[in-house]
N, C-alpha and C positions, 0 to 999 in steps of 0.2 A: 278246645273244650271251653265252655260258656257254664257258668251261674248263675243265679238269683238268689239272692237270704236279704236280711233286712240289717238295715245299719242306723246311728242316730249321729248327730251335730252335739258338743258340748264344748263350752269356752271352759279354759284350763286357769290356774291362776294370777296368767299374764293377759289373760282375757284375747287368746287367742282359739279359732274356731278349730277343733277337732272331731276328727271322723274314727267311730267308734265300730266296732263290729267284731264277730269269732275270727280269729283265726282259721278256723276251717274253712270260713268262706273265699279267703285272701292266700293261704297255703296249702295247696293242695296236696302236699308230703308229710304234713302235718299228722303226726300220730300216725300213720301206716305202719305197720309192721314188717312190711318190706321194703325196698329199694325201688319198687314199682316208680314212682312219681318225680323220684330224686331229681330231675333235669328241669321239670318244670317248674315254670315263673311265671309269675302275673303280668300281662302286658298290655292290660286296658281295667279302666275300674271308672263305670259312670255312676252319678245317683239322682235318683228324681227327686226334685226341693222344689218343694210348694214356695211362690211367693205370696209377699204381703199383699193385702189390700189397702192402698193408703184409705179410704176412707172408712172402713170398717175396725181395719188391721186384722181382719181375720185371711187365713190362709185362703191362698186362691188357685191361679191356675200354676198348673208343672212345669218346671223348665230341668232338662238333663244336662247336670255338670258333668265335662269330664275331667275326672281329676289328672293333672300333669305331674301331681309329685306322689302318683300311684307306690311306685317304687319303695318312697321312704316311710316302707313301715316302721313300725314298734311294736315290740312284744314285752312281755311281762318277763324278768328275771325267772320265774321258776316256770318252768316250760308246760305246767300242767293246764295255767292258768289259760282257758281258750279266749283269749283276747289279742285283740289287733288294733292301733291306731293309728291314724296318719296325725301328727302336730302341725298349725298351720295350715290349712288345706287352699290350695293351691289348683286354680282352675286354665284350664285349654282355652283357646283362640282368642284370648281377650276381654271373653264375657266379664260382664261388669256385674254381674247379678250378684245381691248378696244372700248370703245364708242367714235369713230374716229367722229363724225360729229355733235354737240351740235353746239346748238345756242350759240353765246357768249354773255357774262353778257354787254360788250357795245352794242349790237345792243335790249338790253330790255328796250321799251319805261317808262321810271319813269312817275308820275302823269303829273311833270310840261312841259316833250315835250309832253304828251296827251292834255296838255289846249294850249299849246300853238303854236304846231308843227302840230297838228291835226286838223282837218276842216271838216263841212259835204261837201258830193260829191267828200272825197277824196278817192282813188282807190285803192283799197286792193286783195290781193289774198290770199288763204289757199287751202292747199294741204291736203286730206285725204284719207281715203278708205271707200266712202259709197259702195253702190252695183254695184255701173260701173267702181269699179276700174280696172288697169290693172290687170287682174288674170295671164295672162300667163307669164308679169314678177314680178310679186308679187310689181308692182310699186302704188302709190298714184296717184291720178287724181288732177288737178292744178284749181280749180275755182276761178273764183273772182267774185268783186263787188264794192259798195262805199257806203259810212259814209251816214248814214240815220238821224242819229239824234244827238244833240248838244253834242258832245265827253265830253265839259266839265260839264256835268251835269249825271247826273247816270240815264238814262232810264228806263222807267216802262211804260208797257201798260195797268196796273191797278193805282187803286187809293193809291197803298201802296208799298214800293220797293221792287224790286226783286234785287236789288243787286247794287254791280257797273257793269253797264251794259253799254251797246253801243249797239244800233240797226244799221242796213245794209242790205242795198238792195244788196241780195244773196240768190242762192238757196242752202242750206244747207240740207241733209239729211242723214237719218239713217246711222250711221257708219262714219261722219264726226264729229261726236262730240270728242272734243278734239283736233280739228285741232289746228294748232298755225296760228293764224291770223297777216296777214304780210302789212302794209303801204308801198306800191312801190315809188322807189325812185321818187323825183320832183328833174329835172334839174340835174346840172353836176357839180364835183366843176371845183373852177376857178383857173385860170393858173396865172402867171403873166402877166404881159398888158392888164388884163380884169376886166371890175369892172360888176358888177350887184347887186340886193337889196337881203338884208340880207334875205330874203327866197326864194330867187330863189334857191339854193340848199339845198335839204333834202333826206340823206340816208335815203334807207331802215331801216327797225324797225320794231318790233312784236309788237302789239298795243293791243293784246287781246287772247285769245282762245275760239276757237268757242265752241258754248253749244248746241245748235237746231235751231228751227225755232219756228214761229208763225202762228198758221191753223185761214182761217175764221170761221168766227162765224156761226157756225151750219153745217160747211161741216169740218165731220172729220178728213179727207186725204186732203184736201185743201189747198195746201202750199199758205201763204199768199204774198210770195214774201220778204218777211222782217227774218231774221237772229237776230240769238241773240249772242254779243261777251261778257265776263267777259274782264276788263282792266288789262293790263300786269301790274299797278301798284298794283293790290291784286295776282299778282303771286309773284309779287319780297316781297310782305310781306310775306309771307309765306317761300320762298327760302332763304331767311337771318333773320330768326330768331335765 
C-alpha cells in the first residue's frame, strides 16, 4: 500500500531539521475503528526537496530524499492531535544534499501568539499538493482562507474533542493534508518618525498544519467549506522533546 499527502522541513530549538506531516499519512491504523490496519507499518518514506540555487538562492530543481530514520516517529501526547514528526531527519545512501529551505523555529506560532496574536477572520494560506497541483513543474498550489473559530479555544464539531484544533473557512482537499498552515503578515513594521498600535504589525507565522475538511451531513463528497488545522503549539511539543 503506497501514499501521497504533503509534509514540511522545520528546525526545532536545537536548530535541528524536522519533518512535519498528519499522522494519517505515516499511520495507517490511526483512528480506524477497527482492528483492520493493526499490523501495518511504515517501511519506506521519501520526499521531494527542492534545492538551492547558489546564485539566485531561490528554489531549483528536485532531489528525492529517502529518509532512513523513517521509523522514528513522534506523535503528540494526546492522541487526537493528527500530527507526526521525525526529529533530526536523517537520509539514505549517503546523499549529501541539504534541506536548504525549513521553516525556521522563530516564525513557529507558540500557544501564547495563537491566544493572542491570532483572531477569527484572520487570513491564512497553505500550500500543498492535492489533485490540481502543478504536475508539469512538480510545484504545490497556494490556497487560502481565514480563522473560522475562536483560535483560543480547541475546536470540535462534536460533543467531545478532537484535539487542539482550529477550524477555517478553506477548501482543503485530498492530498493537502499536511500542509503547513501560514497567518499572513498584518501591517509593516515601523521606521523611525512613525508611531502606530502595538498590533498594527504582525509577521508572518505557521499557526497550524492542515489535517482535512469537514463533509455535510449526509452528502458524502460535500465539502462543507470548513478546514480542519492542529495548532503549531502541539507541533513544537513534539519537535522539542
Amino acid at each position: 500500500m503506497t501514499g501521497i499527502g504533503t509534509a514540511f522541513f522545520v528546525t526545532n530549538k536545537n536548530r535541528q531539521a524536522c519533518l512535519v506531516t498528519n499522522r494519517h499519512n505515516v499511520d495507517r491504523d490511526y483512528m480506524e475503528p477497527t482492528a483492520k490496519y493493526k499490523t501495518f507499518r511504515l517501511t519506506k518514506l521519501t520526499v521531494d526537496n527542492r534545492q538551492n540555487n547558489p546564485a539566485t538562492g531561490l528554489p531549483t530543481k528536485i532531489i528525492e530524499l529517502d529518509i532512513s530514520n523513517y521509523s522514528e516517529l513522534h506523535f503528540s501526547e494526546t492522541y487526537e492531535n493528527d500530527i507526526a514528526c521525525i526529529i533530526r531527519v536523517q537520509i539514505n545512501g549517503g546523499q549529501q544534499q541539504k534541506i536548504e529551505f525549513p521553516i525556521d523555529y522563530a516564525m513557529i506560532a507558540d500557544i501564547e501568539k495563537i491566544n493572542s496574536k491570532l483572531s477569527v477572520c484572520d487570513f491564512v494560506a497553505f500550500p500543498g499538493f492535492p489533485d490540481w497541483y502543478d504536475k508539469l513543474n512538480n510545484n504545490p498550489i497556494l490556497r487560502t482562507g481565514t480563522i473560522a473559530s475562536d483560535p483560543r479555544f480547541n475546536y470540535s464539531n462534536k460533543k467531545e474533542s478532537i484535539g487542539e484544533c482550529i477550524a477555517y473557512e478553506a477548501f482543503s482537499y485530498g492530498g493537502s493534508s499536511g500542509s503547513p498552515v501560514f497567518a499572513i503578515q498584518k501591517g509593516f513594521p515601523i521606521g523611525a518618525g512613525l508611531q502606530a498600535g502595538e498590533d498594527f504589525y504582525r509577521p508572518i507565522m505557521l499557526v497550524g498544519i492542515n489535517a482535512g475538511h469537514l463533509l455535510v451531513d449526509g452528502y458524502d463528497k460535500h465539502h462543507s467549506g470548513i478546514s480542519l488545522m492542529y495548532k503549531s503549539s502541539a507541533i513544537l511539543e513534539i519537535i522539542n522533546k
